[in-house]
C-alpha positions in Angstrom: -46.4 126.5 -34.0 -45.8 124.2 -36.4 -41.8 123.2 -37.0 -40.7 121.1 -39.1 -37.1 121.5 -39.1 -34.9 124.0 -37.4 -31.8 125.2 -38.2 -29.7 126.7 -35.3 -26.8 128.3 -36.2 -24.4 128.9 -33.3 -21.5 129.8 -32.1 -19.7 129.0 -28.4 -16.4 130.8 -27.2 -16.4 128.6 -23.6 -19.3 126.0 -23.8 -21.8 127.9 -22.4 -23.9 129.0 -25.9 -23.1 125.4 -26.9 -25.0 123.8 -24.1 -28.1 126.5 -24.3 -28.8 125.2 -27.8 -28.1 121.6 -27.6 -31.0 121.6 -24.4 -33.1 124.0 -27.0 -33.1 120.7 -29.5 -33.4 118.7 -27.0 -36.7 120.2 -25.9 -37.6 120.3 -30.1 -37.0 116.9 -30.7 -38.8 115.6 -28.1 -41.8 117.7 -29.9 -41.5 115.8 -33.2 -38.6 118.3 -34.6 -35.7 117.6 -36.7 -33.2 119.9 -35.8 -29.6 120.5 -36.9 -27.2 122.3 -35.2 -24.9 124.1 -37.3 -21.1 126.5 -36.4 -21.5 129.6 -37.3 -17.5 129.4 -38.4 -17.8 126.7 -40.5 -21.1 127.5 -42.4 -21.7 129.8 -45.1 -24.9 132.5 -45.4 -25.6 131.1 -49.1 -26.1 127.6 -47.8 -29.3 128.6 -45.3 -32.0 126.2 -46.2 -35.0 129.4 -46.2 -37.6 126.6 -46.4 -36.6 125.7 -42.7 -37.1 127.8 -39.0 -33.6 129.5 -38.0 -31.9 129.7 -34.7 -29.7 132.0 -33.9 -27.0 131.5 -30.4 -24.4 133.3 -29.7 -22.4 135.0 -26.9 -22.9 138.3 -25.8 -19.6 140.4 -26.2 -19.1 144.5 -26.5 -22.6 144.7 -25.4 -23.9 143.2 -28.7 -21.9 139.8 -30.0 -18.5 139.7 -31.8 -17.7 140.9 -35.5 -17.7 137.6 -37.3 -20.9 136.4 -36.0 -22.5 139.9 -37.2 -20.9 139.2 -40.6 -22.3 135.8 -40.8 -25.9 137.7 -39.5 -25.4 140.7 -42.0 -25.0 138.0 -44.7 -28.2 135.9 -44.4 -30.1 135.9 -47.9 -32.9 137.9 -48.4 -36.3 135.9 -48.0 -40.6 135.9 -47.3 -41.4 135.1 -44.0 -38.3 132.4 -43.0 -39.3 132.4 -39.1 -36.7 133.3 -37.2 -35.2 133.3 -33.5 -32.4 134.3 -31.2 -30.7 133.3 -27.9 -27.6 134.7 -26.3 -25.9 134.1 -23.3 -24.5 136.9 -20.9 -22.7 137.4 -18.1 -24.5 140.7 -17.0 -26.0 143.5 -19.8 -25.7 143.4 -23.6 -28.4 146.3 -24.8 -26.8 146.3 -28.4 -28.3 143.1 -30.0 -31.6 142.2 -29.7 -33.6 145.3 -30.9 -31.6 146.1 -33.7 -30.9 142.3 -34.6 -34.5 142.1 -35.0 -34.7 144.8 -37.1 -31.8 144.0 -39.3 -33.5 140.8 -40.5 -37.3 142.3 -40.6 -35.4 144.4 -43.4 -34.4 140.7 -45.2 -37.9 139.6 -45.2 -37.5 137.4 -41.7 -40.6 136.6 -39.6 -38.6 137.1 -35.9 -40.9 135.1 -33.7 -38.5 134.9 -30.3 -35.9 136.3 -28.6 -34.0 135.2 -24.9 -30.8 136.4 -23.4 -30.0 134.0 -20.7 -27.5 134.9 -18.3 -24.8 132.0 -17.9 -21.5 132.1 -15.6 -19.0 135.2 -17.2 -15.6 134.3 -19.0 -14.0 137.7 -18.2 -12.4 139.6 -15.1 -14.2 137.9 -12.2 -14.4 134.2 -12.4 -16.8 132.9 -10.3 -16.4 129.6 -7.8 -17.4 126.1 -9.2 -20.4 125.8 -7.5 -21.7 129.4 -8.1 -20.7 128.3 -11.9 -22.8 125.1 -11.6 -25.7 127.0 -10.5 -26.3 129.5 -12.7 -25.7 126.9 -15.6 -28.8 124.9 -13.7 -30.8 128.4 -14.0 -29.7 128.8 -17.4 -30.7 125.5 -19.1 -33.8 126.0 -16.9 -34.5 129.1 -19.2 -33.3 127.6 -22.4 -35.8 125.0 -22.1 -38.5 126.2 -21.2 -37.8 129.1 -23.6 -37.7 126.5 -26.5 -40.9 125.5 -25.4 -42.6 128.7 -26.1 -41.1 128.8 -29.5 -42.9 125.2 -30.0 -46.1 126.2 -28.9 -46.1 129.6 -30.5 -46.2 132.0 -27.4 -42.4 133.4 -28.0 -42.0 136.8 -28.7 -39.2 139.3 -30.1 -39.6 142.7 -28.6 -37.4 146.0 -29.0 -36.7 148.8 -26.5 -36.3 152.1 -29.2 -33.9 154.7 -28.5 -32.1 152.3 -26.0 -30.8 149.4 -27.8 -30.0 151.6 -31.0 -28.0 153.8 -28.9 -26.2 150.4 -27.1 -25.4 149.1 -30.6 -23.5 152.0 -32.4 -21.8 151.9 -28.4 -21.0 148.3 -29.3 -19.8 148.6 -32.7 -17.5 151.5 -31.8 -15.9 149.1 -29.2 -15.9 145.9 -31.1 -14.6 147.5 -34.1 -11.7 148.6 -31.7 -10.5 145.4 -31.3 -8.6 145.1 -35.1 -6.7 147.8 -33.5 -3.2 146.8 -33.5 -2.7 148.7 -30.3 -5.3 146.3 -29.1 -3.7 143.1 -29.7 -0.4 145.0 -28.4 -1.9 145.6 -25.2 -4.8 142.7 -24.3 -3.7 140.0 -27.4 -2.8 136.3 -26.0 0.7 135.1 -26.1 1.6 131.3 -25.0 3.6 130.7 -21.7 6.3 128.5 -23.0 7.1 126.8 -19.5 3.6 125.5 -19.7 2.2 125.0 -23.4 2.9 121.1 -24.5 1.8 122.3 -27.9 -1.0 119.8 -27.9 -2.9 122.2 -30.4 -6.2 122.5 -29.2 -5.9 126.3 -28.9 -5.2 125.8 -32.8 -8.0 124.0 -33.7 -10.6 125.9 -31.6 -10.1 129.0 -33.4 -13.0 130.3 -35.2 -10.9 133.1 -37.0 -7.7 130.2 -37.9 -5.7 133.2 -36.3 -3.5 131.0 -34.2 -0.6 129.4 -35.6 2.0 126.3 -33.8 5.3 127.4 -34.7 7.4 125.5 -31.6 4.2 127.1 -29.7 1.4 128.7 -30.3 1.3 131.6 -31.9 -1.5 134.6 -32.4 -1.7 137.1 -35.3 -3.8 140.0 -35.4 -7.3 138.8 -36.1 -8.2 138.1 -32.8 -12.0 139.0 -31.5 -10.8 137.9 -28.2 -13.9 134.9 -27.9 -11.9 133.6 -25.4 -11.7 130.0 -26.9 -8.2 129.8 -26.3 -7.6 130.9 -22.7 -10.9 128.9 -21.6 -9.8 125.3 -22.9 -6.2 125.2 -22.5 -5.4 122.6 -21.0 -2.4 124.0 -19.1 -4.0 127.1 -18.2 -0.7 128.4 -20.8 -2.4 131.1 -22.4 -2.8 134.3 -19.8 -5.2 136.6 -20.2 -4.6 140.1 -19.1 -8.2 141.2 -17.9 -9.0 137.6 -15.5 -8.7 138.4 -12.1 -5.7 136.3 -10.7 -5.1 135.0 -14.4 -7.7 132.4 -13.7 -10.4 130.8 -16.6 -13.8 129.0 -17.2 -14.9 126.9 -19.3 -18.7 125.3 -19.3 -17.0 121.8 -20.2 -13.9 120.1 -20.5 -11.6 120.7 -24.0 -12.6 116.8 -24.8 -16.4 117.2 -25.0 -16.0 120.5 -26.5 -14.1 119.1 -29.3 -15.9 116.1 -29.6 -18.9 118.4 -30.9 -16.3 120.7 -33.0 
């Protein structure tokens, strides 16, 4: 297959989407492509180049991905044929997203020509050991390369389980949809410990939804999507989350490199 340039447009709540993609260009670069990488939170639908391939990486949340990365999705610009692919990365099952993704953008006129869920160390309840972690991101970029790969030479492929993943994705729209519930931020939404947040502002400027405000600490209003941004890369470990085991975090890389690509 024959690409030119590629467009990935991404987004990464604790590092681990970020680093599937950057080994995907990697691996497309090394064929001869020119490939951007571009935040889903800071780009705009309108401003897709058509003319170019598109990536699509996300995480996997509420068994599909979370509400603002469907609404830059649902957003794309109609087109002919613009090829088109997806990756995700999951701790365990998503069933929501990559059968009725696909045919969301068959309806805009997209050519779909790959899709790959790539399981990566989880960022809720149980957090795995540091060497457990370190394997399974090994495994992972294993996938995500040679999974780029295929796209280059043409043998990727976008399948759809019917019935199932239809089923999974009004499932995961009922559930993500819950989570502009006020009860919801009432009951799971992050609050700042005070005894350990320096109000260094990282958690501020991490945001995708610019929901978090530094007042003499942080504090969260009420469009959370719970990506997890802020409890992963806190530096202090000062924003709790209620549904860790032991209160305890990960994060694919440190807050520093993260930023450094924000």
């Amino acid at each position: 297959m024959n690409l030119k340039t590629v467009d990935i447009y991404y987004f990464s709540g604790t590092g681990n989407t970020l680093l599937v993609v950057k080994k995907m260009r990697d691996v497309f670069v090394e064929k001869g492509t020119e490939v951007n990488l571009l935040k889903i939170e800071k780009s705009s639908p309108e401003d897709v180049n058509l003319e170019h391939t598109i990536g699509l990486g996300f995480p996997v949340a509420g068994f599909s991905t979370y509400p603002f990365v469907w609404e830059f999705i649902e957003s794309l610009p109609q087109t002919k044929g613009t090829k088109i692919f997806m990756v995700d990365t999951l701790g365990g099952f998503s069933g929501g997203i990559v059968g009725p993704l696909r045919e969301k953008l068959k309806k805009k006129g997209y050519k779909p020509i790959g899709a790959r869920e790539i399981i990566m160390p989880p960022n809720i309840f149980y957090i795995q050991d540091d060497e457990t972690c370190k394997k399974k991101i090994e495994k992972g970029l294993e996938k995500a390369q040679k999974y780029a790969l295929e796209i280059a030479n043409g043998t990727s492929s976008w399948g759809r389980t019917p019935v199932l993943s239809d089923i999974m994705y009004y499932i995961s729209k009922g559930l993500i949809g819950s989570w502009k519930w006020r009860s919801q931020h009432k009951w799971f939404g992050f609050k700042a410990d005070k005894s350990k947040c320096n109000q260094c502002g990282i958690c501020v400027d991490i945001c995708p939804l610019n929901n978090i405000e530094m007042k003499d600490h942080p504090v969260h209003g009420y469009d959370c999507e719970f990506c997890m941004r802020c409890v992963s890369f806190c530096p202090r470990n000062a924003t709790p989350c209620k549904f860790n085991y032991k209160g305890k975090a990960y994060r694919a890389l440190r807050a520093n490199a993260f930023l450094n690509d924000e």
